[in-house]
C-alpha positions in Angstrom: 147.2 137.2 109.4 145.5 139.4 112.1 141.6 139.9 110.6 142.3 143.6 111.0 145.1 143.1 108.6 142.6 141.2 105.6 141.9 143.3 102.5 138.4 143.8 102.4 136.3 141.0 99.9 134.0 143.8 98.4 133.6 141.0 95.1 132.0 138.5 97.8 130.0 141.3 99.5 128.6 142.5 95.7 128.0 139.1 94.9 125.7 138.4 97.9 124.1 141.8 97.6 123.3 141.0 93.7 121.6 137.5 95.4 119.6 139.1 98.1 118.5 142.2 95.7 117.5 139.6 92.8 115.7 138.0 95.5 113.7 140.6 96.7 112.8 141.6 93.4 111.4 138.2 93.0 109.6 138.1 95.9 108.1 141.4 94.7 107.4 141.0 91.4 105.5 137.4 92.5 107.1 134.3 94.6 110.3 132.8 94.1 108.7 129.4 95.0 106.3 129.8 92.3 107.9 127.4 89.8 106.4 128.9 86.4 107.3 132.4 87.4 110.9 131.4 88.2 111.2 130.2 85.0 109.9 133.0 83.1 112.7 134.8 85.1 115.7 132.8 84.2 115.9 129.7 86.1 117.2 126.4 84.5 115.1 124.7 82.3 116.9 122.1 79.9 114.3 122.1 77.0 114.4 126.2 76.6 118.2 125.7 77.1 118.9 123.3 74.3 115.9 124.0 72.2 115.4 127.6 72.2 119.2 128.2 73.4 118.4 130.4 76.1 122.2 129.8 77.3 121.8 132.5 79.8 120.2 130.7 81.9 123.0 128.9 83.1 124.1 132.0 84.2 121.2 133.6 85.6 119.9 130.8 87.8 123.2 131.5 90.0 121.4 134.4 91.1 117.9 132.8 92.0 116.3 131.1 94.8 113.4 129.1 95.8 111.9 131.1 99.3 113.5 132.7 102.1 115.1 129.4 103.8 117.1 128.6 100.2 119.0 131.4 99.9 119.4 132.4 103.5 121.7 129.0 103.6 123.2 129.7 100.4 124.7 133.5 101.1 125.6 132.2 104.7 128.6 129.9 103.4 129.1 132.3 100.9 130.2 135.0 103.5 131.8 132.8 106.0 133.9 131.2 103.0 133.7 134.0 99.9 135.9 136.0 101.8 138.8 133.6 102.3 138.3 132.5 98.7 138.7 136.1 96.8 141.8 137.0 99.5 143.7 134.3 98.0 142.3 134.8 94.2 142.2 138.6 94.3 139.0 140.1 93.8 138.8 139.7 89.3 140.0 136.5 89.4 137.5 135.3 92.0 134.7 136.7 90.2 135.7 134.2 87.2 136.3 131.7 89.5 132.9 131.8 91.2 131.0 132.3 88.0 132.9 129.4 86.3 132.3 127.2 88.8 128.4 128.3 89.2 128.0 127.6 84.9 130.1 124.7 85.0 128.3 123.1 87.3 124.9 123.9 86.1 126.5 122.5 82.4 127.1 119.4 83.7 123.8 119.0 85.9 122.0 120.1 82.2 124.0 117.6 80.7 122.6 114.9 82.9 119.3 115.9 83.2 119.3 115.4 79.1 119.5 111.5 80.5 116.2 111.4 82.2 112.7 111.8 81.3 111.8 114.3 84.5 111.9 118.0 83.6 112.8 120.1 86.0 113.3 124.3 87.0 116.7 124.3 89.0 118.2 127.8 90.5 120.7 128.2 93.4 124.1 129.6 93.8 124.8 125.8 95.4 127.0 125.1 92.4 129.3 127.5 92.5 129.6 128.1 96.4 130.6 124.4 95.9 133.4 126.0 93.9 134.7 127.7 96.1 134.7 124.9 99.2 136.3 123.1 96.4 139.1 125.6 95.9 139.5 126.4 99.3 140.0 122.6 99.9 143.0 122.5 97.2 144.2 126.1 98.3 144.4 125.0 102.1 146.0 121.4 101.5 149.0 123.1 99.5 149.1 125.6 102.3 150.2 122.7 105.3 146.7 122.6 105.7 145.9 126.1 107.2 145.0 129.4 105.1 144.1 132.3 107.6 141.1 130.5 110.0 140.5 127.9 107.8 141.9 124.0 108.1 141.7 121.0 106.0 139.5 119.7 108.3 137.0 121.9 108.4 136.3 121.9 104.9 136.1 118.5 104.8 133.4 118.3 107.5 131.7 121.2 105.4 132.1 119.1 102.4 130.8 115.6 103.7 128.0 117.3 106.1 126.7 119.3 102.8 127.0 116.4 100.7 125.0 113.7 102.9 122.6 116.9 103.8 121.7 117.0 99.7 121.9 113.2 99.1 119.2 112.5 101.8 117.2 115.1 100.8 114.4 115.9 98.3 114.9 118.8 95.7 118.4 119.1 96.0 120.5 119.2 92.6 123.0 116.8 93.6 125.0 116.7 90.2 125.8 120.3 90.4 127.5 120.1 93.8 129.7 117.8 93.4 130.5 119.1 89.9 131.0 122.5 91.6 133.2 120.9 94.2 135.5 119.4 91.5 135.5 122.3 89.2 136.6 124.6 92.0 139.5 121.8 92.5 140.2 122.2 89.1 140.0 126.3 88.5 142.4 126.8 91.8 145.0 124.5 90.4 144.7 127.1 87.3 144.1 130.7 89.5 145.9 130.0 92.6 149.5 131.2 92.8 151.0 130.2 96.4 152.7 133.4 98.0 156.5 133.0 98.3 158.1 133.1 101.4 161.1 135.2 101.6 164.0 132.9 103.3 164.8 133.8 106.8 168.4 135.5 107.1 171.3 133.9 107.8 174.2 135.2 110.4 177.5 134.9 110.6 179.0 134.7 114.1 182.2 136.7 115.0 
């Protein structure tokens, strides 16, 4: 597919501008690196979540960051791979996707936080971008291994660089990427639909 031929992924481009405009607010309002005022805005908290059942915080925290270098990595493998992602989907059924994978995986990285004694604020759209490496990962394998620019073996650099990157880090929710990663396995196994291909003609020669 020639680029100028692509339908245009305004979803992915409304999802980034919802990230950098909640952002901004942030940093307006206070500091997005200012743990007790992210909270207070929405970020994960498993005590308020199970407790008080503030269950829109799984949902909310998507959309926040800690400082300028967090989200800036975050919305740039969201453009370079969004785009890819809601061509295949269509635009609806990649905002469910995305979202589904970003809750999902914060459900999960709840879940196993219940397990240990430290308490701690977690936002990011890591979990669901995740999701969607994940999805392009099963969407490109059925697809010989290609799907426009993309190849099997670029995601799985992307994935094993990204993973190492977090599990040799500090502050990095861990749990939530890979549950991401296999959630958006398992959601493009449900969305994706592979295009037929009309047979090529026969002839007849006389």
């Amino acid at each position: 597919m020639e680029w100028r031929d692509r339908k245009k992924s305004w979803m992915n481009n409304l999802l980034i501008a919802l990230n950098i405009i909640y952002f901004l607010y942030l940093e307006i309002a206070g500091s997005s690196e200012d743990t007790l005022f992210m909270l207070h805005h929405g970020a994960m908290y498993a005590p308020l979540i199970v407790e008080k059942r503030e269950y829109y915080r799984l949902l909310t925290s998507m959309f926040m960051h800690f400082g300028i270098h967090h989200i800036t990595n975050n919305m740039m493998f969201l453009f370079i791979l969004g785009d890819n992602m809601e061509r295949a989907l269509g635009s609806g059924k990649y905002l469910l996707f995305y979202l589904s994978c970003g809750v999902g995986a914060n459900a999960v990285s709840l879940i196993a936080g219940l397990q240990s004694p430290a308490e701690t604020v977690g936002a990011g759209a890591s979990g669901a971008i995740f999701g969607v490496i994940g999805g392009l990962l099963y969407i490109v394998t059925i697809n010989r291994g290609r799907l426009e620019d993309l190849r099997t073996e670029q995601l799985a650099i992307i994935i094993i660089l990204s993973l190492v990157f977090g599990f040799t880090s500090t502050g990095v929710d861990n749990i939530a990427h890979v549950a991401g990663l296999v959630t958006g396995i398992v959601l493009a196994m449900i969305f994706y639909r592979r295009p037929r291909q009309d047979p090529e003609p026969g002839y007849w020669e006389i």
